[in-house]
N, C-alpha and C positions, 0 to 999 in steps of 0.2 A: 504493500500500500504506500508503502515510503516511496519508492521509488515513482510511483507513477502522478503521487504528486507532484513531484519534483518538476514531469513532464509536462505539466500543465501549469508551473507558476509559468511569467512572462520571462524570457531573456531580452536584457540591452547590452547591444553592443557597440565600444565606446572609447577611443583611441583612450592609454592606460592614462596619461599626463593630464586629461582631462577628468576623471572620474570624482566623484564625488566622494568614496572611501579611498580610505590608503591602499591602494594596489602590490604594493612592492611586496608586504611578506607572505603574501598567496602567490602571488607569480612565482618566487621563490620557493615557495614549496612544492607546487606543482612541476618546477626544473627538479628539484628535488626525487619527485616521485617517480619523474622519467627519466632523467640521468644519473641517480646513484652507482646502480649497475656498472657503468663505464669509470665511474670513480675511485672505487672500494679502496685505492692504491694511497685516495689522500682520506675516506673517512667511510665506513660501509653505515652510519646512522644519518640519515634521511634530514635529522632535526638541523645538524654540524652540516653535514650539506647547503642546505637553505638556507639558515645565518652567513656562510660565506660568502654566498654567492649571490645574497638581496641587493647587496651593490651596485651590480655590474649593469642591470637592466637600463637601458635611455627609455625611459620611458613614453616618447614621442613616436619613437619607431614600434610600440605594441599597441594592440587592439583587443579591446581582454572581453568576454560573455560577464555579465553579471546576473545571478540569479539570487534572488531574496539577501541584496547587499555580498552576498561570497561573488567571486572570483571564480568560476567555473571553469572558462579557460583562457589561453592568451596563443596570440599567433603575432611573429613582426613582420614587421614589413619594408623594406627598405629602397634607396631609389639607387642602390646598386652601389654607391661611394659611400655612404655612410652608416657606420657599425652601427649593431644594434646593441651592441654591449661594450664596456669598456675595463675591464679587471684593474682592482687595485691591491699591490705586491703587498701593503702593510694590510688589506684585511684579510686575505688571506692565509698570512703571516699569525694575523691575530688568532684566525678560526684552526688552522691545521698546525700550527706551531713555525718554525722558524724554515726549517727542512724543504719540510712539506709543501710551507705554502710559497717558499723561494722557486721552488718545481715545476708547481701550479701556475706563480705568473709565467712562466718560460715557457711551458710547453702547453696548457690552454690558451694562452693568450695568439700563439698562432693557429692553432684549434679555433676558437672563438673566433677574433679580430677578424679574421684572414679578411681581404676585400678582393674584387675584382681588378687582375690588372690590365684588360681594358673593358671598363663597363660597359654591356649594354643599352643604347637609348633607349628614353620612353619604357624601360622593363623596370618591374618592382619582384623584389627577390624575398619569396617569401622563407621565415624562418624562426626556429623555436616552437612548433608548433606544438601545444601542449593542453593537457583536460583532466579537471581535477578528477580523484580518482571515484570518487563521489558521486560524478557526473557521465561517465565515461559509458559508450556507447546509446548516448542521446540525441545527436549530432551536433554536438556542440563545435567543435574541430570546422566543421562541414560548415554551419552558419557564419561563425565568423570571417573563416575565407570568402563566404559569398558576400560578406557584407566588403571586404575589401575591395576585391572585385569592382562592385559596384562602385565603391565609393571612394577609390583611390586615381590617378590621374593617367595612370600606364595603361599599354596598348598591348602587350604582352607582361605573362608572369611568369618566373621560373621558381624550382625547386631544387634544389643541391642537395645529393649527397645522402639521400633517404638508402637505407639499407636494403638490400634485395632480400634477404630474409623478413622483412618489415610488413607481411604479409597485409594487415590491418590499416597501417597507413598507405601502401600503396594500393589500393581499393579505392579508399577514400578520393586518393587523387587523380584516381581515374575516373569514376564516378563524378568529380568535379571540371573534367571533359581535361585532364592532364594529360600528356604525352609524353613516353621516352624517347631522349636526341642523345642522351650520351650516358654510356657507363663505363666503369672503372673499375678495370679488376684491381683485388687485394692480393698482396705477395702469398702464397700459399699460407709460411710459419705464421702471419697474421692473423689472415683466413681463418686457420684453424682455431685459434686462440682466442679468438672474439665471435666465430663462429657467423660473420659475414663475408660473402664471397665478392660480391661488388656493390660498390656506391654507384647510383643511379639518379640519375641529371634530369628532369622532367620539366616541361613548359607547355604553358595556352594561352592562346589570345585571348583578349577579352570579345571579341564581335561571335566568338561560339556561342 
């Protein structure tokens, strides 16, 4: 019965920098809940996750669901030159310790930052795409894209980097009339170790 309330309150969707509640430490959690996994190296508890990493968000580049004041989910958006996140080495430092979080700026920061080096015009590069765990399989993910779409200024949009094993997200984005133009295999030792075979590059115009 919970759940199907849930489905019937109203969702608004609402660039994050503008919202009305504090956005930061739900956005945060919800990276939390989806990228721990690939983390465990600097913290495997979810909570240390999220305080480290509430920082980094620009909040100008996210577009978050709001469902009865929570945070359901966030997606960014970007116009291809400007990060959607920025790391800071002292909080980092602070959350993982000295080590850890010296690590962390050095080797997510080109993980995270990376930018295009030569951007696409008129394209907006969607990214972080995330859904509290609470919410998840509502179409929360699905709405807010479409609300971008609609209401962001590009002519085409792309996707970076979603895992070929990501069975669930790449449905979504193709159901969202997404296409694949480019994939990237993973070194075998990789491969195996994270148990993705290639990163996969997907885009759509908006006139579909």
């Amino acid at each position: 019965m919970d759940k199907i309330s849930k489905k019937l309150h109203a969702v608004t969707i609402i660039r994050a920098d503008i919202a009305e509640i504090n956005v930061r430490p739900q956005i945060a959690k919800i990276f939390a809940e989806g990228f721990t996994q690939w983390l465990v190296f600097f913290s495997k508890d979810q909570n240390i996750i999220a305080k480290a990493f509430a920082h980094m968000f620009i909040l100008d580049q996210y577009y978050v669901a709001i469902v009865d004041n929570k945070v359901a989910g966030m997606v960014a958006c970007t116009d291809c030159i400007k990060a959607s996140v920025k790391l800071d080495k002292k909080e980092l430092r602070k959350h993982f310790g000295f080590f850890k979080g010296s690590i962390a700026s050095i080797v997510l920061k080109k993980e995270f930052e990376s930018l295009f080096k030569n951007p696409p015009l008129e394209t907006g590069s969607i990214e972080f795409v995330g859904t509290a765990e609470a919410f998840r399989g509502q179409g929360i993910a699905s709405q807010i894209i479409q609300y971008i779409i609609e209401n962001t200024p590009y002519n085409e949009y792309i996707i970076n980097e979603v895992a070929d094993t990501n069975v669930p997200a790449m449905n979504l984005y193709k159901k969202l009339g997404f296409e694949e133009y480019k994939r990237i295999p993973i070194p075998p030792k990789r491969a195996k170790k994270i148990g993705i075979n290639n990163f996969v590059a997907l885009k759509r115009k908006k006139n579909l």
